[in-house]
LOTI-853097 format. One record per residue (C-alpha): residue in three letters; x, y, z. Coordinates in pm, whole numbers, plus 50000, padded with zeros to 5 digits. Example, Ala and Ser with C-alpha at 12.3 -4.5 7.8 and 13.67 -1.06 7.14 Angstrom:
<atoms>
ALA512304955050780;SER513674989450714;
</atoms>
This chain:
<atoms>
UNK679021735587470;UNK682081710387416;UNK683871732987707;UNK681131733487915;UNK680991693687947;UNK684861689188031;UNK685041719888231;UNK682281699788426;UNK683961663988418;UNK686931681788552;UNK685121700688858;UNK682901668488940;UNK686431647088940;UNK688341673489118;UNK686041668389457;UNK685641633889448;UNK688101622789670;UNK686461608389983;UNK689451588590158;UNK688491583190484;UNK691601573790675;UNK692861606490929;UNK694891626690739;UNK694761606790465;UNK695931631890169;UNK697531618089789;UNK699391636589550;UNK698201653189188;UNK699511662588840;UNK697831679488518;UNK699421667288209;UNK699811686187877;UNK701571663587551;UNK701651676087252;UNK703461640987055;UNK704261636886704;UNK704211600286564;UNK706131586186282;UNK704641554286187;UNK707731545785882;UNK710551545286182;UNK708741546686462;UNK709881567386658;UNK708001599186812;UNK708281633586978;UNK706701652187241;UNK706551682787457;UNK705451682587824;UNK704221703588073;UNK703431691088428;UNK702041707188743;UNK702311691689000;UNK701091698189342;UNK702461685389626;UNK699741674489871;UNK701751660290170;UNK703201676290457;UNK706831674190318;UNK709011693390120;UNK710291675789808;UNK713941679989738;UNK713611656189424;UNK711421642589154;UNK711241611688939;UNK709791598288644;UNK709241565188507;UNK711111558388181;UNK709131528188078;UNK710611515887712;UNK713971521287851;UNK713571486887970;UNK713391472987614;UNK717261476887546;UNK719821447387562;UNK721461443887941;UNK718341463188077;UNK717251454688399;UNK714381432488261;UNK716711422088008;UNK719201405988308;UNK715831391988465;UNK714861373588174;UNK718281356988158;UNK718781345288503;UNK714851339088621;UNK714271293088574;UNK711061300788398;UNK710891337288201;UNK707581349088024;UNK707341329187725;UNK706491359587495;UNK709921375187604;UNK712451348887485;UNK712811326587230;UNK713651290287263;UNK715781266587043;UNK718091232587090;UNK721551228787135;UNK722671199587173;UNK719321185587228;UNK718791209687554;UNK716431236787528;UNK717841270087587;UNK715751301987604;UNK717311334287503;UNK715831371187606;UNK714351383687271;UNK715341420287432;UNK718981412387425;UNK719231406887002;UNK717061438286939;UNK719091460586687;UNK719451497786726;UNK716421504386523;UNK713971479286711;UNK714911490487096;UNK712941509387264;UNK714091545187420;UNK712521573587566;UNK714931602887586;UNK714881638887794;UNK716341673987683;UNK715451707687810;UNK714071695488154;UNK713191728288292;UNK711011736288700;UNK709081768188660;UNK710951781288367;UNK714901773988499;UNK716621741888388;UNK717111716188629;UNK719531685688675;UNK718811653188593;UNK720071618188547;UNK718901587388377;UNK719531556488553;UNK717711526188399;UNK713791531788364;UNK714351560588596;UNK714791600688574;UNK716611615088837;UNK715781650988876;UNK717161676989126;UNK714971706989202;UNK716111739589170;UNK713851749789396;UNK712071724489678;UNK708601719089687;UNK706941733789993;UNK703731715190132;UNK700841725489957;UNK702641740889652;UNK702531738089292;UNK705641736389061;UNK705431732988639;UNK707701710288505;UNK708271712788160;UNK710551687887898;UNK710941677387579;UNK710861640687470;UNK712031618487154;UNK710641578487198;UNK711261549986994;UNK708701522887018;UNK710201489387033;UNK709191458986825;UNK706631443987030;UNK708301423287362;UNK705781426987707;UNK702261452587650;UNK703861478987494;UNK705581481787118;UNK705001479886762;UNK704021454186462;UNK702321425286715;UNK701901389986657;UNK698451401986559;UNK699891429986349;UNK698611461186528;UNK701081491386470;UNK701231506986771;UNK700381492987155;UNK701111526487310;UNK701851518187668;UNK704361529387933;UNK704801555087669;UNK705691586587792;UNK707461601288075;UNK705261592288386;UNK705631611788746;UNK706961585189028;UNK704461586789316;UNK704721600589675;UNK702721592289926;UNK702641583090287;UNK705261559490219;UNK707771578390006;UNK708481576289639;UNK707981543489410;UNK710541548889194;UNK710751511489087;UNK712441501488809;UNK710271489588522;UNK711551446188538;UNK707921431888399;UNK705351437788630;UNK702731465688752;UNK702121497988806;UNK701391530489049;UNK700751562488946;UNK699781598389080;UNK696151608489027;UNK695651638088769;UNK694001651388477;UNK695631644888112;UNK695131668487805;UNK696791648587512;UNK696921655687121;UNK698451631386951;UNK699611640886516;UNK699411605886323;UNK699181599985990;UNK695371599485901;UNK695081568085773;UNK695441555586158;UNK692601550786383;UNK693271555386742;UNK691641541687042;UNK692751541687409;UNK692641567587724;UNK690221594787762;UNK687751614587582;UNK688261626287176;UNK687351666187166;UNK688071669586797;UNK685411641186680;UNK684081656586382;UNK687511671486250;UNK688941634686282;UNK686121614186132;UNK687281577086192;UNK683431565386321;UNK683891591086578;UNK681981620886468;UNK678171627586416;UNK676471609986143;UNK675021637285987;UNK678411651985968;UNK681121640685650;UNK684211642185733;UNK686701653885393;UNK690331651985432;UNK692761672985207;UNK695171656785000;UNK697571676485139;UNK696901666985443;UNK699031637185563;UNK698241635285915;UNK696141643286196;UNK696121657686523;UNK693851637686778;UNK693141655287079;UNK692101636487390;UNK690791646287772;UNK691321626388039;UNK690001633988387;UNK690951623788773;UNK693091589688622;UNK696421577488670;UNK697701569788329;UNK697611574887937;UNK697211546587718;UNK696531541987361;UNK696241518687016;UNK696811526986687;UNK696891508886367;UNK695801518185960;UNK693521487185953;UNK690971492586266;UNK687191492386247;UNK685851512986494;UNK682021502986661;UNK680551523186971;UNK677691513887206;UNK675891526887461;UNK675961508587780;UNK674611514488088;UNK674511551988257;UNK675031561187878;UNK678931553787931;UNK680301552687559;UNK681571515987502;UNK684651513787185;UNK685831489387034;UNK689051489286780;UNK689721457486606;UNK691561444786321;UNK689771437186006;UNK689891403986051;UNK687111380085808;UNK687281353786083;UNK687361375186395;UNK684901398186291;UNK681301383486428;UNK683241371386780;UNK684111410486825;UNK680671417986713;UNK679191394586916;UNK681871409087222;UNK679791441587247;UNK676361435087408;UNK678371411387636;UNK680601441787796;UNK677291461287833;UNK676451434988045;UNK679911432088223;UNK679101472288275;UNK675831464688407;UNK677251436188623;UNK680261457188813;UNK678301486688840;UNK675491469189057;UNK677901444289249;UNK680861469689302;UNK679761498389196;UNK678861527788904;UNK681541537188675;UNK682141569688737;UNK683421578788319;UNK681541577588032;UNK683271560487805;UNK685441526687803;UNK687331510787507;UNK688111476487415;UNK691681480087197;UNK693031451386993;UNK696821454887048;UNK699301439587318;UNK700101411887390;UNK697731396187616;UNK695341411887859;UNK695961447587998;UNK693941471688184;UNK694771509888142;UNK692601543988245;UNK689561536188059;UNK690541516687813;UNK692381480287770;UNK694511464287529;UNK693751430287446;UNK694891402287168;UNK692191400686950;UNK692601364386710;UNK690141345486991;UNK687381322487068;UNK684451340787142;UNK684771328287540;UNK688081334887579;UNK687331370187421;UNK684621377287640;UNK686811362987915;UNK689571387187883;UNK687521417787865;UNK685521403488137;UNK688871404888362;UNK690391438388241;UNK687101456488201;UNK687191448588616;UNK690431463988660;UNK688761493288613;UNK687101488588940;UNK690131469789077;UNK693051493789027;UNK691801522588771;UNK689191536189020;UNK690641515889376;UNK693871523289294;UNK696251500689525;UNK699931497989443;UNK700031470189269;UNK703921466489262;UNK703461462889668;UNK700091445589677;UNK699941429489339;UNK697181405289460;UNK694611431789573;UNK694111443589209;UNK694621412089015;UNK693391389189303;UNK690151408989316;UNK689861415588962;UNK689781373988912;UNK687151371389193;UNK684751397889075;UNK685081381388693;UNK684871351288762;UNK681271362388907;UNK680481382888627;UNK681581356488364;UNK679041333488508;UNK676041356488556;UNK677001366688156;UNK677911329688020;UNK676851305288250;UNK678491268988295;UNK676961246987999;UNK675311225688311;UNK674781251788541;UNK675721230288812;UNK678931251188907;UNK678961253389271;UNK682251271089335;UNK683221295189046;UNK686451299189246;UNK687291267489228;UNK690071269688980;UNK691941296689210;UNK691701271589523;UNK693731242889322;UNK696101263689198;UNK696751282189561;UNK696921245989715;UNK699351232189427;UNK701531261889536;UNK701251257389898;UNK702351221189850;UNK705461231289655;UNK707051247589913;UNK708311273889792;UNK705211299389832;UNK706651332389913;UNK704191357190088;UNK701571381689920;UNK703581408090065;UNK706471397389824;UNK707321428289575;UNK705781421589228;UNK709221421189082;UNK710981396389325;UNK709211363789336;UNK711721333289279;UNK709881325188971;UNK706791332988744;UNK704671307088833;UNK704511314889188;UNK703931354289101;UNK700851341588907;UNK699601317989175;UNK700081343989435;UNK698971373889249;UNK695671362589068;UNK694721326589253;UNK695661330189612;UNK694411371389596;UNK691221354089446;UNK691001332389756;UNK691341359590009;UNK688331373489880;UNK686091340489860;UNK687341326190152;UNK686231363290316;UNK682671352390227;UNK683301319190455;UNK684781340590735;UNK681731364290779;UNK679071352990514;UNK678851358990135;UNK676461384790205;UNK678391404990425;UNK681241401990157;UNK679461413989851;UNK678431442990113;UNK682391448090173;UNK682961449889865;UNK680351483089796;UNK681691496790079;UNK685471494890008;UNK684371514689705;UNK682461538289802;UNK684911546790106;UNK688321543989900;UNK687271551789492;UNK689631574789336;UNK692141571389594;UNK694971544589680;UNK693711519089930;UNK696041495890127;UNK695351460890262;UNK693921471390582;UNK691541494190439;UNK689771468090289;UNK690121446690598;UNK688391472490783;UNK685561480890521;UNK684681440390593;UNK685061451490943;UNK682611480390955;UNK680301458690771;UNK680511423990997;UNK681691437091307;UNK684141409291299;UNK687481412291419;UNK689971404291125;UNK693801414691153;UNK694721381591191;UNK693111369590892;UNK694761398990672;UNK697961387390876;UNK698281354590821;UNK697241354690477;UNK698841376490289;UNK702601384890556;UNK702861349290596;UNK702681315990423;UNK700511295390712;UNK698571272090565;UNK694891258190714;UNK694911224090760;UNK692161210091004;UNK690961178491024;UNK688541151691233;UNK690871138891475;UNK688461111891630;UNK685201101691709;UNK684061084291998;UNK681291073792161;UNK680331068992569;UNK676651063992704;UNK675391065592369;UNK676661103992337;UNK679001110492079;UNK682471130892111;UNK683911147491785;UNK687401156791823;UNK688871181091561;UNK692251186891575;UNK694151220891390;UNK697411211391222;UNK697941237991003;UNK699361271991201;UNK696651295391078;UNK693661301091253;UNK689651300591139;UNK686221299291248;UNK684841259891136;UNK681221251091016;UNK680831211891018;UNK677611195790893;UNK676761163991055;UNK674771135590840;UNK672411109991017;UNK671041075990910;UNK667971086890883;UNK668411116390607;UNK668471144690897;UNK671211172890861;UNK672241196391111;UNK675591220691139;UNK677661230091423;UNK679481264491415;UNK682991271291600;UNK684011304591659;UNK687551319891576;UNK688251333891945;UNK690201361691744;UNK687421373591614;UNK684931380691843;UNK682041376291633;UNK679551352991527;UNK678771346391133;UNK674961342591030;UNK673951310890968;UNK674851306190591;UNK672691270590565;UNK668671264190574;UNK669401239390811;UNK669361238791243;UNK672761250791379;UNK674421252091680;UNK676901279391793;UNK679651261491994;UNK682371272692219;UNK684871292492081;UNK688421274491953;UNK691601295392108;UNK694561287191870;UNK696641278292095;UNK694511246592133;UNK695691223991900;UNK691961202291921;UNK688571207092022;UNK686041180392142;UNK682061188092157;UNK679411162492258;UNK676241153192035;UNK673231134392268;UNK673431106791980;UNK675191075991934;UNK677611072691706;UNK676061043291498;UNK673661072091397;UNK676231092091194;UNK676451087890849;UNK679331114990810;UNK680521146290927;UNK682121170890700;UNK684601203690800;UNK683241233090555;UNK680361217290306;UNK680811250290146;UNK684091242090020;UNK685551282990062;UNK687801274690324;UNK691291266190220;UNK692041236090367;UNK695561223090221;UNK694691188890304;UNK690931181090201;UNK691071142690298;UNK691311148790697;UNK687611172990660;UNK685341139590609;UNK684651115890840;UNK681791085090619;UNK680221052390783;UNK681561022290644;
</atoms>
């Protein structure tokens, strides 16, 4: 029966991709690892066999594969960026005085011999004959013996010996929190090809991109470790740990030191797992019966806040899959290891020695990944604020719907992301959101750009064409792109085919460029007791402006000014009259309209009461009476 069930996930999974664009076509891979773990040194081995089928029109002449805990080695290429970046990630260097100036030294660059990490290649073979290779960095360099024609498969096949290293960034061993094993960036991982070429990127600190496929892992640990991570367990009752049936006992031999875990994973993009002799191990059902895990540490004072963490991602489940859309495995698992917050296939690593908010918090934002990278796929080395921009939007939303504000008077849940894009914007030295992940000038700005400003772009969607048209977007981005790797104009033109709006410039000029908005009430005047508002734009990009004039005597009404780029009209987003004005060309740097009132009837007039657009400079927007 077992067989049955993943010879079904794997057919379902197989014909799911629904990619819209033309031609649009994406590479695959089927992964076998057999790995042996030594938890006394550390280190592990493993044997590999890929297939790979090449999907595009070309003929490959060369492979590549990510090398991941290559980077942990002194006078690595994240090594050099640690030294020479003005402000490096505080959990990768260690700071001390000399001569009462604080210097910060990469923690990579004193790791001994026996604390590095490494992941080493031998008998590299394509279809059975050896082929060469070359290590270079994070990267294997592999020249085929024989090309692969379009629409071919080839089986690669290699050998593997890893060490993990002491834990620096995600990945490694013996946390802060004393997990054993964050198993991350862990094996040797097929570069993707696609329309663009290969991403071959060097592993410096940041994201990911991987090839779709199906993973069949087993995994020999000593049995006193519990492991939790990527995929779905087919050995439960052999393996015991809380996994099996409860009308089943599990009995180990004392002979028996370890055991072999054997895991399924199918239609993702990577392998992640957690390990460590001191887990508990609780599973829920959530919604659509999708198995919810959690592995944490057996911590006296961290115990109820991770009991109290598990209804709360049932309702995170319930939350995505109605706003974004269903999760499409059937299980998910919350792992205590890392050293932060990341999202993997089906599974996340987290720190686990929280407050109950900030625990819910950071599940709340890497359970979403699973929408916002996991399932919608981008490249997040190239568009780094489509998955974590969109991940902060959507849990930011689902954090209050699960844990309201205290007052519930929160009118912008976004707020936060707005001051931190203006701070940046002020700084001047924003690059643009089409910056690689790796080459911002420094970390701050990466953060800013990648999660606040990427927030914005979404909320400040729902002021472009309506909130309601955005949360539509949003369904339909999924439904048209899941399980395949969307770009920035795909979901540009999912909020197209919903609205009906024109928006290239708006993807243009927010995320190529660093325009700013910055509009403001230029003047008002009045002549035969009609009124003239003047609005001026200073800022060079472009939008559509709602104002909401005030009277004396308690009356509202808005005004609505059309982005001539767009061609479109938004829906009145306020219970109150409106008028539809002319629209503003940008090339106009002001625009004057007339209201049959005098001007000693205006109490105020304010630019965007809703507060989404992303002025720079809020104290132009309001004009108040004296």
């Amino acid at each position: 029966m077992k067989k049955i069930i993943v010879f079904t996930l794997f057919s379902f999974f197989g014909y799911s991709q629904n990619n819209p664009n033309p031609g649009y076509w994406q590479q695959h891979v089927d992964y076998k690892m057999d790995v042996e773990m030594n938890v006394k040194n550390f280190q592990y081995k493993g044997a590999q066999e890929l297939i790979y089928t090449n999907n595009s029109a070309d003929t490959l002449y060369k492979v590549f594969y990510h090398l991941y805990p290559n980077a942990f080695q002194p006078g690595s290429a994240m090594d050099s960026r640690l030294q020479t970046i003005s402000d490096p990630d505080k959990r990768m260097v260690k700071t001390f005085k000399v001569a009462d100036k604080e210097v910060k030294e990469s923690r990579i660059s004193t790791l001994k011999p026996d604390e590095i990490g490494f992941l080493k290649i031998t008998n590299f073979k394509q279809d059975g004959k050896e082929a060469k290779t070359k290590v270079v960095g994070t990267i294997l360099e592999v020249e085929l013996n024989q090309p692969i024609l379009p629409n071919q498969k080839t089986t690669f096949t290699l050998n593997f010996d890893g060490q993990v290293p002491l834990q620096i960034r995600r990945s490694g061993r013996n946390s802060e929190e004393n997990v054993a094993l964050s198993m991350t960036q862990w094996y040797p991982k097929m570069a993707e090809y696609d329309f663009e070429g290969w991403h071959s990127d060097p592993y410096i600190g940041r994201e990911f991109h991987g090839v779709w496929g199906n993973f069949d892992v087993k995994i020999t640990i000593d049995k006193a470790y519990t492991i939790g991570g990527t995929g779905y367990l087919q050995n439960k009752n052999e393996i015991g740990h809380g996994y099996q049936d409860k009308d089943i006992e599990v009995k180990y031999s004392k002979k028996t030191k370890t055991l072999t875990w054997h895991f399924v994973a199918p239609n993702v993009h990577d392998f992640a797992w957690g390990a460590d002799n001191d887990y508990i191990h609780d599973m829920i059902l959530g919604p659509n019966n999708v198995e919810l895990h959690f592995f944490y540490k057996n911590k006296a004072e961290n115990l109820e806040n991770w009991k109290k963490l598990q209804p709360k991602t049932a309702e995170l489940l319930e939350f995505y899959n109605k706003n974004i859309g269903l999760y499409p495995y059937k299980q998910y698992s919350v792992v205590q290891g890392g050293d932060g917050g990341m999202e993997y296939a089906m599974c996340t690593l987290i720190t686990g020695n929280r407050s109950y908010g900030s625990l819910v918090g950071v599940t709340a934002h890497e359970f979403a990944h699973s929408w916002f990278q996991h399932i919608l796929a981008s490249n997040e080395s190239k568009h780094e604020w489509m998955d974590e921009g969109f991940t902060s939007f959507i849990s930011d939303l689902a954090m209050e719907s699960v844990m309201p504000s205290s007052d519930g008077k929160e009118e912008n849940v976004f707020q936060s992301a707005y001051n931190n894009y203006r701070f940046l914007a002020k700084t001047g030295t924003e690059q643009p959101l089409s910056t690689h992940a790796d080459r911002y000038d420094v970390n701050r700005n990466y953060g800013i750009s990648a999660y606040s400003k990427g927030e914005v772009f979404l909320a400040q969607l729902g002021y472009v064409i309506g909130v309601e048209n955005l949360m539509k977007t949003l369904k339909r981005y999924y439904s048209d792109y899941k399980l395949t790797h969307p770009t920035p104009n795909d979901i540009k033109r999912s909020a197209e085919k919903v609205s009906g709006a024109n928006l290239d410039w708006y993807l243009l000029d927010w995320t190529q460029t660093t325009n700013t908005i910055d509009y403001g009430i230029k003047e008002i005047t009045e002549n035969n007791s009609k009124t003239t508002i003047t609005l001026e734009r200073i800022g060079r990009m472009p939008m559509p402006i709602d104002l909401l004039v005030v009277y004396e005597d308690g009356t509202q009404e808005t005004f609505y000014i059309p982005n001539t780029l767009m061609r479109w009209e938004k829906p009145n987003p306020y219970s109150l009259t409106r008028t539809v004005l002319g629209s503003w060309d940008w090339a106009s740097p002001t625009f004057s309209f007339s209201i049959e009132k005098p001007k000693s009837s205006i109490q105020a007039v304010v630019i965007d009461p809703s507060g989404l657009m992303a002025d720079v400079n809020l104290e132009n927007n309001v004009f108040e009476k004296n």
